[in-house]
N, C-alpha and C positions, 0 to 999 in steps of 0.2 A: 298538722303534718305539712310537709311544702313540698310540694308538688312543681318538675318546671316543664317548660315548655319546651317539647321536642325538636321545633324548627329555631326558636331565639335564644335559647335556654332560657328566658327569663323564670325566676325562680319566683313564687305561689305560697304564701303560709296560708292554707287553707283548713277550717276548723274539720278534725277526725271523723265528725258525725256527718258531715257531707256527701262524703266518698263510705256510699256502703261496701259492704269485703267484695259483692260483685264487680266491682269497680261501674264508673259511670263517664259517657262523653264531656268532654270538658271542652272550653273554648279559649283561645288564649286572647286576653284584651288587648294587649299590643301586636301580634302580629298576623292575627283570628285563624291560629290555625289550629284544627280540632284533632284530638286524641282521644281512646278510652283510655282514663287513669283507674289503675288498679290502684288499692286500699293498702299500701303499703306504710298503717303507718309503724310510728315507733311503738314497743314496746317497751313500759318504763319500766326497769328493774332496780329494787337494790342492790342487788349480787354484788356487785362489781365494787359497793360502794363497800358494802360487806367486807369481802375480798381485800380492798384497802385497808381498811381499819384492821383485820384481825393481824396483815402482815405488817404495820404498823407499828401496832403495840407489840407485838412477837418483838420485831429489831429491837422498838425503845426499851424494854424489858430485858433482855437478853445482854444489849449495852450496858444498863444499870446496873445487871447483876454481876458482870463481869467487873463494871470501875466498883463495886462493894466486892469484889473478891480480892483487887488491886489493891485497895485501899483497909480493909481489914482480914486480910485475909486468915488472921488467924481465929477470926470468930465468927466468919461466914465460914458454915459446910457446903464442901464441893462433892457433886455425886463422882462415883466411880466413873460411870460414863463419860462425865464432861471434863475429870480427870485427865483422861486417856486421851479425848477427842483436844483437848488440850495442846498433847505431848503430841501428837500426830502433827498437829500444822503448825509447829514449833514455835509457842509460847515455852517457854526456858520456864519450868516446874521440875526442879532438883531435887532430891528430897528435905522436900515440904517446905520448901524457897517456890515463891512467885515473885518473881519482879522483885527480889530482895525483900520482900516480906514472909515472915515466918506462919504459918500455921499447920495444925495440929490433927494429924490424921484418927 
């Protein structure tokens, strides 16, 4: 964790196991000025990393499926839904024209 110092800031990587959760008096070597540091350290998560990756692939997926709609579109099936949500934010789907390509409901 890093830990800094209250009067210089000077900042502290100080190993997690040091600072028990009660925290403990600390002394600073460059300007000796004493604190209790609480245990604040990090908590490592993958959430976040999670969180990336799934909205991630979601986009590149969603991309891919739409330039294979672009691109074949008369042998890729499109659900009703994504149909509709289509026609909504005005992708030009005439009947059963995309982008000048033909496909087959």
């Amino acid at each position: 964790m890093i830990i800094i110092c209250n009067k210089c800031k000077t900042k502290f990587n100080v190993s997690d196991n040091l600072i028990p959760p009660e925290g403990r008096m600390v002394r600073c070597s460059y300007c000796n000025a004493k604190w209790k540091q609480e245990n604040v350290s990090e908590t490592s998560s993958n959430l976040g990393l999670w969180i990336f990756w799934i909205i991630t692939l979601s986009i590149t997926f969603s991309i891919l499926y739409l330039g294979l709609i672009i691109v074949f579109g008369n042998i890729i099936p499109i659900p009703k839904e994504l149909f509709n949500f289509l026609i909504d934010i005005g992708i030009p789907i005439e009947g059963g024209n995309l982008f000048g390509r033909e496909f087959d409901r």
